[in-house]
Jmol script that loads the backbone (N, CA, C; Angstrom):
load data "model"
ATOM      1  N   UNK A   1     -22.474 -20.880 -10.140  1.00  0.00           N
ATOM      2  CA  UNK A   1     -22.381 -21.545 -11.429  1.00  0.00           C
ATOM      3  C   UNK A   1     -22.187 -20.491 -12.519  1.00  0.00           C
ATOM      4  N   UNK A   2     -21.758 -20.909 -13.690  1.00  0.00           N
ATOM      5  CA  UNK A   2     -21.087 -19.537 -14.826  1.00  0.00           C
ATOM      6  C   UNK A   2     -21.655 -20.574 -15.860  1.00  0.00           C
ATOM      7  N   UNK A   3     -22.215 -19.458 -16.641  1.00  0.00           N
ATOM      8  CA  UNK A   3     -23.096 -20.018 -17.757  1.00  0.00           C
ATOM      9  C   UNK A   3     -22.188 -18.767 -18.665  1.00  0.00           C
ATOM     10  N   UNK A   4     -22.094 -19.554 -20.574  1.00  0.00           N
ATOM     11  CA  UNK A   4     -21.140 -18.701 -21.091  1.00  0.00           C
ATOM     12  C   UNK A   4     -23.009 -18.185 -22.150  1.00  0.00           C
ATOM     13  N   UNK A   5     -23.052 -16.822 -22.553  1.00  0.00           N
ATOM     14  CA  UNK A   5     -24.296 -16.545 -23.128  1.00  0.00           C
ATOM     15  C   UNK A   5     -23.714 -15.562 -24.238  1.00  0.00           C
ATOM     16  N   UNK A   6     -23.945 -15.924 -25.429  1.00  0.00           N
ATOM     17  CA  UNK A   6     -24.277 -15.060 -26.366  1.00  0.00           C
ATOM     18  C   UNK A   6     -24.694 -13.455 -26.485  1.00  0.00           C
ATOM     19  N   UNK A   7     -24.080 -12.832 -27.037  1.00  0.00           N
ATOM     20  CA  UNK A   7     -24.925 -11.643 -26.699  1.00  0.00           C
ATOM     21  C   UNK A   7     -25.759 -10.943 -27.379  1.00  0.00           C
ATOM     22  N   UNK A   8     -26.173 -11.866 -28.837  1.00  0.00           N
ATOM     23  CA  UNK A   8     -27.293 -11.879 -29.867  1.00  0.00           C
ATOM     24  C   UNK A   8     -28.086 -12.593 -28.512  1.00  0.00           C
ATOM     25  N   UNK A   9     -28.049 -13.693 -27.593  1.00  0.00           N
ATOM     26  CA  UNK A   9     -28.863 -14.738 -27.316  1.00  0.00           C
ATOM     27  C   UNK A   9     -29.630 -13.418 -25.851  1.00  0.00           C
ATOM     28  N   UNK A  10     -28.958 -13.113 -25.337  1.00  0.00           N
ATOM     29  CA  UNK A  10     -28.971 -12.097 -23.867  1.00  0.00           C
ATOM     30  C   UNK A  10     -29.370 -11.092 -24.206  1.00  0.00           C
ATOM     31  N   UNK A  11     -29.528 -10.117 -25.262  1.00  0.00           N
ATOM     32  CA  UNK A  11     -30.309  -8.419 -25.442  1.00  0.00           C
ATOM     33  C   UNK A  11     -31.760  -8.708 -25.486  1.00  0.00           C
ATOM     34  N   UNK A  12     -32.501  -9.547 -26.057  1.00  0.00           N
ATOM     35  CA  UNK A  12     -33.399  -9.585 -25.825  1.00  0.00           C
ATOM     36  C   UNK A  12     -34.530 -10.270 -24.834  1.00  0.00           C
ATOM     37  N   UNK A  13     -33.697 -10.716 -24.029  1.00  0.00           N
ATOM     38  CA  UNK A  13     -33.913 -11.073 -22.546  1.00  0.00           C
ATOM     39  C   UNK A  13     -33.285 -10.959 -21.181  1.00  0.00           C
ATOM     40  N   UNK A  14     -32.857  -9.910 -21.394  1.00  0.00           N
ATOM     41  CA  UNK A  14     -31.576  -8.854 -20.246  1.00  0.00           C
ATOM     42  C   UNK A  14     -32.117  -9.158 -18.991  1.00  0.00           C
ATOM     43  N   UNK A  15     -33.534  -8.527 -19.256  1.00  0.00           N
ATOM     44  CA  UNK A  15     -34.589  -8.935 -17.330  1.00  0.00           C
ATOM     45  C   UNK A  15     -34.478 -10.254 -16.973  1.00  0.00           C
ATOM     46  N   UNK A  16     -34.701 -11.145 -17.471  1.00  0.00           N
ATOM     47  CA  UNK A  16     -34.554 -12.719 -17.611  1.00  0.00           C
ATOM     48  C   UNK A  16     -33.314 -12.868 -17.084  1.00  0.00           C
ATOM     49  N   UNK A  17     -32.240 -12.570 -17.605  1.00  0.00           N
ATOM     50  CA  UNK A  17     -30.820 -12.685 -17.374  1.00  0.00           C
ATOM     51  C   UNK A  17     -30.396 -12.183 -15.680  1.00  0.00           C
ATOM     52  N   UNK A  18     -30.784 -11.026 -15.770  1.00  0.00           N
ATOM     53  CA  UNK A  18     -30.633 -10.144 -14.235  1.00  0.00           C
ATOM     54  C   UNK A  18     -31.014 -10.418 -13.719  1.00  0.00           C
ATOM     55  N   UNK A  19     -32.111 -11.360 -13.633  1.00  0.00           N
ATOM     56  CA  UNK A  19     -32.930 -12.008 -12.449  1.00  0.00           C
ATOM     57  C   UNK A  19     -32.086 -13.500 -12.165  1.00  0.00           C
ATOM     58  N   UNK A  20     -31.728 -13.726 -13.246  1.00  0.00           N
ATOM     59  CA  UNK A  20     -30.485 -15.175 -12.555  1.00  0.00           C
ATOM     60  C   UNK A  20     -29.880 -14.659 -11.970  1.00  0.00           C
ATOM     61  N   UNK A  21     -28.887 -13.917 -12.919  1.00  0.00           N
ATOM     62  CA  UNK A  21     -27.660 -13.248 -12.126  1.00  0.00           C
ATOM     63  C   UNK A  21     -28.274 -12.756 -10.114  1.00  0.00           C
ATOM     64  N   UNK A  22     -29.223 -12.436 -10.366  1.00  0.00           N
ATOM     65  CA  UNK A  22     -29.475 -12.247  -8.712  1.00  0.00           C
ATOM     66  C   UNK A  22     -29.579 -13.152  -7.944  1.00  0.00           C
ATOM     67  N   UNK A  23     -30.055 -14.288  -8.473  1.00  0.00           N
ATOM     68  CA  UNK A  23     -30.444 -15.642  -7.810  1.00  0.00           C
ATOM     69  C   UNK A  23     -28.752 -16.797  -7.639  1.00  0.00           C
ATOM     70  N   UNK A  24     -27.572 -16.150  -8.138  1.00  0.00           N
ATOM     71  CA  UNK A  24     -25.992 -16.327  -8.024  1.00  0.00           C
ATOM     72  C   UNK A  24     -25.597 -16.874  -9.934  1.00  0.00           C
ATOM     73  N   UNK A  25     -26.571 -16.803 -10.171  1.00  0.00           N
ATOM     74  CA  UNK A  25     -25.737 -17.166 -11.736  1.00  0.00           C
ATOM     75  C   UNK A  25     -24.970 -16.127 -12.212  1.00  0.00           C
ATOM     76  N   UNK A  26     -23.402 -16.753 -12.330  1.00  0.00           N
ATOM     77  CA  UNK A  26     -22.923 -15.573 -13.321  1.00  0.00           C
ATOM     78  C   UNK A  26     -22.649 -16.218 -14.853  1.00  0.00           C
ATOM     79  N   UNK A  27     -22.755 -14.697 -15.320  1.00  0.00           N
ATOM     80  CA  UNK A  27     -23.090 -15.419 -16.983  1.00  0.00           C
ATOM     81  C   UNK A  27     -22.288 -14.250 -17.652  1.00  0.00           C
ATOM     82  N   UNK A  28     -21.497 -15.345 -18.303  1.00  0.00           N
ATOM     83  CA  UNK A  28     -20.665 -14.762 -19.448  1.00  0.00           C
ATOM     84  C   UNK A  28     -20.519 -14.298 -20.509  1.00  0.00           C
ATOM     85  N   UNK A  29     -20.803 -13.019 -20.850  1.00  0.00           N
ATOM     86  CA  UNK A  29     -20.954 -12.203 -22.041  1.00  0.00           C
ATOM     87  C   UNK A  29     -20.150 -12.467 -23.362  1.00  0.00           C
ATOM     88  N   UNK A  30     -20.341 -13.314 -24.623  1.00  0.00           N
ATOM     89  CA  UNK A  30     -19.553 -13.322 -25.005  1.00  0.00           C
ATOM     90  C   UNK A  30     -20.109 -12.658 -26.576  1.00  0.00           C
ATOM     91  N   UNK A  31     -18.959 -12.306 -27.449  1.00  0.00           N
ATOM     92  CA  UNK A  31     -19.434 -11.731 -28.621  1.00  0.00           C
ATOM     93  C   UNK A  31     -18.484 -12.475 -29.956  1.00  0.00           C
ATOM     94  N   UNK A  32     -18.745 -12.891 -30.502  1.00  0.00           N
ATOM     95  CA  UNK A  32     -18.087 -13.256 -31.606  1.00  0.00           C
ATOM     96  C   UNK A  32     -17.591 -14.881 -31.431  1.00  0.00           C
ATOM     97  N   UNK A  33     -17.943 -15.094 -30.058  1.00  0.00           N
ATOM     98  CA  UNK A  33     -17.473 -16.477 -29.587  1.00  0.00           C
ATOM     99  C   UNK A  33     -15.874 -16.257 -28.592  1.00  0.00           C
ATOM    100  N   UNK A  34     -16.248 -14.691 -28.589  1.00  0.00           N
ATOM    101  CA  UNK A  34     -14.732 -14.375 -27.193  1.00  0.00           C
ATOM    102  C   UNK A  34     -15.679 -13.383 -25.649  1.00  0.00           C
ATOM    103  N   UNK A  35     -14.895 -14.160 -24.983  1.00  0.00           N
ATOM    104  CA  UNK A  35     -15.796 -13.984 -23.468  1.00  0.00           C
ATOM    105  C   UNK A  35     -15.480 -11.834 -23.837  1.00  0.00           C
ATOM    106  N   UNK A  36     -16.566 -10.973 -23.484  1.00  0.00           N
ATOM    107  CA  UNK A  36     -16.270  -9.800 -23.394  1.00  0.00           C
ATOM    108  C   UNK A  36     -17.075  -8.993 -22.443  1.00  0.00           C
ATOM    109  N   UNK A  37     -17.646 -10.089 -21.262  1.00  0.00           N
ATOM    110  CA  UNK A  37     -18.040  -8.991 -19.946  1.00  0.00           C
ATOM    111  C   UNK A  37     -19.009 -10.270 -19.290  1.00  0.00           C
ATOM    112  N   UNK A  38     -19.255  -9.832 -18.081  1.00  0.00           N
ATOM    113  CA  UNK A  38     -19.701 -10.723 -16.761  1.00  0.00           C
ATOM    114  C   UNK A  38     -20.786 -10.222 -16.508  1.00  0.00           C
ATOM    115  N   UNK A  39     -21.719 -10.449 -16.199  1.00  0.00           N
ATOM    116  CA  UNK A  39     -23.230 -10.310 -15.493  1.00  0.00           C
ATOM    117  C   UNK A  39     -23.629 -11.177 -14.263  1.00  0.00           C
ATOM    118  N   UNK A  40     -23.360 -10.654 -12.939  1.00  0.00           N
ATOM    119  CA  UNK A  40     -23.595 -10.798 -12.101  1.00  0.00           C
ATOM    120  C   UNK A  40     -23.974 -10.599 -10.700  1.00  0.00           C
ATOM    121  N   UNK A  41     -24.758 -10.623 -10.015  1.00  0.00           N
ATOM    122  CA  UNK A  41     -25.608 -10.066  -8.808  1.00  0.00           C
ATOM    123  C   UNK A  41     -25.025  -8.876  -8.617  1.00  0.00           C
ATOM    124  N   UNK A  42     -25.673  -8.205  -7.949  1.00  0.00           N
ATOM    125  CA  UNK A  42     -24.885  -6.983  -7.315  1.00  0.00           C
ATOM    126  C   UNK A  42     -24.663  -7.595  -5.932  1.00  0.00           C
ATOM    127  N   UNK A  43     -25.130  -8.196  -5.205  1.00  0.00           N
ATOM    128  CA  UNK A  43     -24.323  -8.637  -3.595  1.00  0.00           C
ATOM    129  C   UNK A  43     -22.992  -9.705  -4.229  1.00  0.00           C
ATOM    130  N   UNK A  44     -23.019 -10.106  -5.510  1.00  0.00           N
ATOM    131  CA  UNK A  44     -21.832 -10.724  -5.648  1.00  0.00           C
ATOM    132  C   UNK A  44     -20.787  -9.880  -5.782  1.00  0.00           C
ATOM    133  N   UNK A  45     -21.383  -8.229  -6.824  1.00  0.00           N
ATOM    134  CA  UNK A  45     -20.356  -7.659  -7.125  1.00  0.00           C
ATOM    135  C   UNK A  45     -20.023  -6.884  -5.649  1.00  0.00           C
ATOM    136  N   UNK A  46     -20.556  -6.578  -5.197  1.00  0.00           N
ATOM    137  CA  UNK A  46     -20.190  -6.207  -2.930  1.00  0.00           C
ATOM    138  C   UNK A  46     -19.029  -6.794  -2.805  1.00  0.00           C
ATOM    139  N   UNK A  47     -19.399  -8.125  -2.682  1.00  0.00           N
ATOM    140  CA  UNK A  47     -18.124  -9.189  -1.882  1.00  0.00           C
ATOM    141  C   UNK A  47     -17.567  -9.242  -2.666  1.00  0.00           C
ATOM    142  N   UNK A  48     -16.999  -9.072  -4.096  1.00  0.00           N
ATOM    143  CA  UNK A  48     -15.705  -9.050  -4.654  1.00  0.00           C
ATOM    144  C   UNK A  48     -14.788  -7.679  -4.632  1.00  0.00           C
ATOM    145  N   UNK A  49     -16.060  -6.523  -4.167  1.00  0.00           N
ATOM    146  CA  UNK A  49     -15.237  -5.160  -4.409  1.00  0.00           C
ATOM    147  C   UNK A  49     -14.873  -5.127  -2.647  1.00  0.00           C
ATOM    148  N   UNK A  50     -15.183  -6.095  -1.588  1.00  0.00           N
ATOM    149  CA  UNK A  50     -14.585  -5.977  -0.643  1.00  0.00           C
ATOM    150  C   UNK A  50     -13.653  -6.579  -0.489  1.00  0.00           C
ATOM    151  N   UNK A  51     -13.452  -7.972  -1.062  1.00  0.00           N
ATOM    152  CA  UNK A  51     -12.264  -8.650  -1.401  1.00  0.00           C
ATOM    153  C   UNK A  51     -11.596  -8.005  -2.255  1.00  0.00           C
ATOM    154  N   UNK A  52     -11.541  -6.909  -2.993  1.00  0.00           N
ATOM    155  CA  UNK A  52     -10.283  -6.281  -3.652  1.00  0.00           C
ATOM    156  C   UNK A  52      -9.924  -5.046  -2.416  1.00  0.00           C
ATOM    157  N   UNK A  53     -10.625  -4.649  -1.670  1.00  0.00           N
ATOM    158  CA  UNK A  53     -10.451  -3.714  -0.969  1.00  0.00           C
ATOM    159  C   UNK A  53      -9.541  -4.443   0.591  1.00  0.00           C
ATOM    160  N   UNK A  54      -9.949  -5.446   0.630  1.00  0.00           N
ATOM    161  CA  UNK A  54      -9.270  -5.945   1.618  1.00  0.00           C
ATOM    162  C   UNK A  54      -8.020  -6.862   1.439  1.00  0.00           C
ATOM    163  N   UNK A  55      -7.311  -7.276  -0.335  1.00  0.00           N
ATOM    164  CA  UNK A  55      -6.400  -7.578  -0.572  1.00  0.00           C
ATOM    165  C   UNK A  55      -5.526  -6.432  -0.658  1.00  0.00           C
ATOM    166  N   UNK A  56      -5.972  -5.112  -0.797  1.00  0.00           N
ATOM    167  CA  UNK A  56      -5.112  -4.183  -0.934  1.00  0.00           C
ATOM    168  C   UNK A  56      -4.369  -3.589   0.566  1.00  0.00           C
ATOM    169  N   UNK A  57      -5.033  -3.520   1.232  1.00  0.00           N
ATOM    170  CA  UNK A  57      -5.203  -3.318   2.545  1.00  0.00           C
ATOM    171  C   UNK A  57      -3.847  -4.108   3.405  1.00  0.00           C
ATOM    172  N   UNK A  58      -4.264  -5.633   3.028  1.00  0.00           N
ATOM    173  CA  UNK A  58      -3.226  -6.521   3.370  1.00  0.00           C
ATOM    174  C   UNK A  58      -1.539  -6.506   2.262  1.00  0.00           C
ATOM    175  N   UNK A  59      -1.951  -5.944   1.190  1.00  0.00           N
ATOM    176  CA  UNK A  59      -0.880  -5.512   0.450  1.00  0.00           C
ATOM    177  C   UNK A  59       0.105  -4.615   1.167  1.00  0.00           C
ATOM    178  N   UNK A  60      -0.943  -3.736   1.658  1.00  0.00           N
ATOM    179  CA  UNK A  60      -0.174  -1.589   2.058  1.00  0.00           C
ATOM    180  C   UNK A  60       0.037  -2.548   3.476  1.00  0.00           C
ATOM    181  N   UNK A  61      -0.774  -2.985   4.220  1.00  0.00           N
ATOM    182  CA  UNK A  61       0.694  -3.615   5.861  1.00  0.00           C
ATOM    183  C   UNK A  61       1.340  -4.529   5.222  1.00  0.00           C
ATOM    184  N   UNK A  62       1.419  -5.360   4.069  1.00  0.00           N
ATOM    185  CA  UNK A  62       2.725  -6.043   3.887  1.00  0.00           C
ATOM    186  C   UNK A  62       3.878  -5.443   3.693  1.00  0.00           C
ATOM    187  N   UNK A  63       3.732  -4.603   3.091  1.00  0.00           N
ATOM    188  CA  UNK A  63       4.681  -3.363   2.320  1.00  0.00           C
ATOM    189  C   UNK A  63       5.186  -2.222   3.614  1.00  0.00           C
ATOM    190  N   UNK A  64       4.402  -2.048   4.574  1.00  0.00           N
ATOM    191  CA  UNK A  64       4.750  -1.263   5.324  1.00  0.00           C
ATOM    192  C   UNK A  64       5.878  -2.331   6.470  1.00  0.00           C
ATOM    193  N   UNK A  65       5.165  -3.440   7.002  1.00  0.00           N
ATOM    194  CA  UNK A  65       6.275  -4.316   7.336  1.00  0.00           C
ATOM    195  C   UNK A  65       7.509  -4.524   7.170  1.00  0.00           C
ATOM    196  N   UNK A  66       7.315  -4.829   5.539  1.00  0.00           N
ATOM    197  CA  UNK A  66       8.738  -4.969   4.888  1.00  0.00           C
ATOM    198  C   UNK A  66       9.694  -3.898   5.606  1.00  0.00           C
ATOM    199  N   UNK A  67       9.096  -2.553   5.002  1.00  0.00           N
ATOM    200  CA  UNK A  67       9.602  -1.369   5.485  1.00  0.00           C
ATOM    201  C   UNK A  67      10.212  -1.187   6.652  1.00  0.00           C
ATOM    202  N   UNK A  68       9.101  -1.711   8.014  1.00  0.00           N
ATOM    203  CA  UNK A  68       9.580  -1.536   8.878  1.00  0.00           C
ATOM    204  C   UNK A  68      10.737  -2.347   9.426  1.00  0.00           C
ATOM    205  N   UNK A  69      10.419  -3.720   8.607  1.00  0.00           N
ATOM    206  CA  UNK A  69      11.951  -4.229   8.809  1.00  0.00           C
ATOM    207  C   UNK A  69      13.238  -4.024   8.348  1.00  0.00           C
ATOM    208  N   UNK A  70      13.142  -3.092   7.328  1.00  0.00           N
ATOM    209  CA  UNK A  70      14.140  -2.584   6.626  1.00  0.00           C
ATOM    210  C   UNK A  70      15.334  -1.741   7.647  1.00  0.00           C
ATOM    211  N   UNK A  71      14.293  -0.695   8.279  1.00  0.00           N
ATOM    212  CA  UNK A  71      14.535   0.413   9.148  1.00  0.00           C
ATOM    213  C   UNK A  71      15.208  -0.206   9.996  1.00  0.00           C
ATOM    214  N   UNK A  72      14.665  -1.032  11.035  1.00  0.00           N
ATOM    215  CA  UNK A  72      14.995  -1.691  12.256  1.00  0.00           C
ATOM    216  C   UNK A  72      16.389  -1.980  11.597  1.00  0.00           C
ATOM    217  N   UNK A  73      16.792  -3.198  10.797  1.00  0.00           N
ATOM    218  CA  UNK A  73      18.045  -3.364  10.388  1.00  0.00           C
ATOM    219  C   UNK A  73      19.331  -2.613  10.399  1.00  0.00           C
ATOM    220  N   UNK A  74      18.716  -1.345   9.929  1.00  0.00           N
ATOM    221  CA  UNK A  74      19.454  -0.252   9.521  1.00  0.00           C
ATOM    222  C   UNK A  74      19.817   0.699  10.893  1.00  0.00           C
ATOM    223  N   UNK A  75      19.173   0.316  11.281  1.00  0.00           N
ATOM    224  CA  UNK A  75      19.093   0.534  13.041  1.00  0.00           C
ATOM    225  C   UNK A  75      18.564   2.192  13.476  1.00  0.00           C
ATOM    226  N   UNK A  76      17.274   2.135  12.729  1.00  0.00           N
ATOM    227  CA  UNK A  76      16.137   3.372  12.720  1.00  0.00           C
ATOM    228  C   UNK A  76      14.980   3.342  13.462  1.00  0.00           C
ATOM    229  N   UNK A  77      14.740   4.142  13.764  1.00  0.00           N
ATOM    230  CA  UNK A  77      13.188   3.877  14.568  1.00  0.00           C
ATOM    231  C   UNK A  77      11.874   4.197  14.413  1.00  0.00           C
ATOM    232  N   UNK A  78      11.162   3.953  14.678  1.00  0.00           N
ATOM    233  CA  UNK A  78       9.782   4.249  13.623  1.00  0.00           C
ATOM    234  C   UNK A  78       9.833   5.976  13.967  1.00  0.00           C
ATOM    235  N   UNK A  79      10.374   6.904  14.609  1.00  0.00           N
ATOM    236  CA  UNK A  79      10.604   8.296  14.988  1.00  0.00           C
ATOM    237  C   UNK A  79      11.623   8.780  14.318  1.00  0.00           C
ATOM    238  N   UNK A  80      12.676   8.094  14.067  1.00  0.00           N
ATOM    239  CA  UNK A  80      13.643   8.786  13.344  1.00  0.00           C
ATOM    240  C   UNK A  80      12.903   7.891  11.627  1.00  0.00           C
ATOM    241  N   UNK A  81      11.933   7.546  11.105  1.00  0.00           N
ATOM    242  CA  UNK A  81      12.042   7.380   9.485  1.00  0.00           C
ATOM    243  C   UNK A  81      10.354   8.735   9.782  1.00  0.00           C
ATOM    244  N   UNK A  82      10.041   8.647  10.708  1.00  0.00           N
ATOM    245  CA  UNK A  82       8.591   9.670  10.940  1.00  0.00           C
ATOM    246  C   UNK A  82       9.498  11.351  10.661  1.00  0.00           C
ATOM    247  N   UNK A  83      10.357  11.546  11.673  1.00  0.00           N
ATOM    248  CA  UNK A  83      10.916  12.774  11.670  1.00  0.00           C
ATOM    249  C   UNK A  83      11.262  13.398  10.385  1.00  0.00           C
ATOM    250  N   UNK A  84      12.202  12.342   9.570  1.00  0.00           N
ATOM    251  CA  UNK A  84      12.358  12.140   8.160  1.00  0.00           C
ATOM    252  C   UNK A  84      11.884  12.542   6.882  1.00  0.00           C
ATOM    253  N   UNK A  85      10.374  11.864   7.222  1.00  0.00           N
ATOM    254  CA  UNK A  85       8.834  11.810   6.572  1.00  0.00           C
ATOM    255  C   UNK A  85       8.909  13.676   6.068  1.00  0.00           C
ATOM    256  N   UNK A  86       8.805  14.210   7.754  1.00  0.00           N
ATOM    257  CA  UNK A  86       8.139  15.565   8.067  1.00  0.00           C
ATOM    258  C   UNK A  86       9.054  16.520   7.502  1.00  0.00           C
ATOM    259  N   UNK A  87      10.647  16.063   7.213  1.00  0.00           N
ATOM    260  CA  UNK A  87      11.426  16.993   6.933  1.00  0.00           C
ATOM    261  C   UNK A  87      11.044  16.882   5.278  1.00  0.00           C
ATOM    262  N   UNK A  88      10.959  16.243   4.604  1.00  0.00           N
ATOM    263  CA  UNK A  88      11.163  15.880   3.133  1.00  0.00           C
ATOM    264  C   UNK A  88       9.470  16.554   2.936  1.00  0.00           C
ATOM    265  N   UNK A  89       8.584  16.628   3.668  1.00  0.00           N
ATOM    266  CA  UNK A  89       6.535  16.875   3.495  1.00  0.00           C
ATOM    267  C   UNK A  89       7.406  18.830   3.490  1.00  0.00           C
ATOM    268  N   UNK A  90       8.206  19.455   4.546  1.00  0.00           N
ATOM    269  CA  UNK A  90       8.511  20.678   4.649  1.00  0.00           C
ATOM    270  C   UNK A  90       9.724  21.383   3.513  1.00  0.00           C
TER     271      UNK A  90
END
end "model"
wireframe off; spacefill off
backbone 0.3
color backbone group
């Protein structure tokens, strides 16, 4: 659940706050009446920094795929774009 909180309303009850946020509330920092930061669990913030770590992941083999289908087309082999690699690293 996302609760939107003030941040006159949240400084003077931060512990209060962090203890939701642990219990899954995330709560929305806002200042002036514009959202300007998130407060939420740290096992929430885990599983989102593994879900960015594992969208990237699936990004770099999408991208390498592509690649490798590129090659194949071109009628290359994963040894001749490797050999390649080593001449252009020398």
């Amino acid at each position: 659940m996302e609760k939107i909180v003030g941040i006159k309303t949240i400084r003077p009850k931060l512990g209060e706050y962090l203890k939701r946020a642990e219990e899954g509330e995330v709560l929305v920092i806002s200042s002036r009446s514009e959202p300007k930061g998130v407060i939420l669990g740290y096992s929430a913030y885990k599983e989102l920094k593994a879900l960015a770590q594992k969208a990237k992941q699936l990004e770099i083999a999408q991208i390498l795929n592509n690649f490798r289908n590129k090659a194949e087309e071109a009628g290359l082999s994963e040894d001749d774009v490797q050999k390649e690699i080593e001449e252009v690293r020398r």
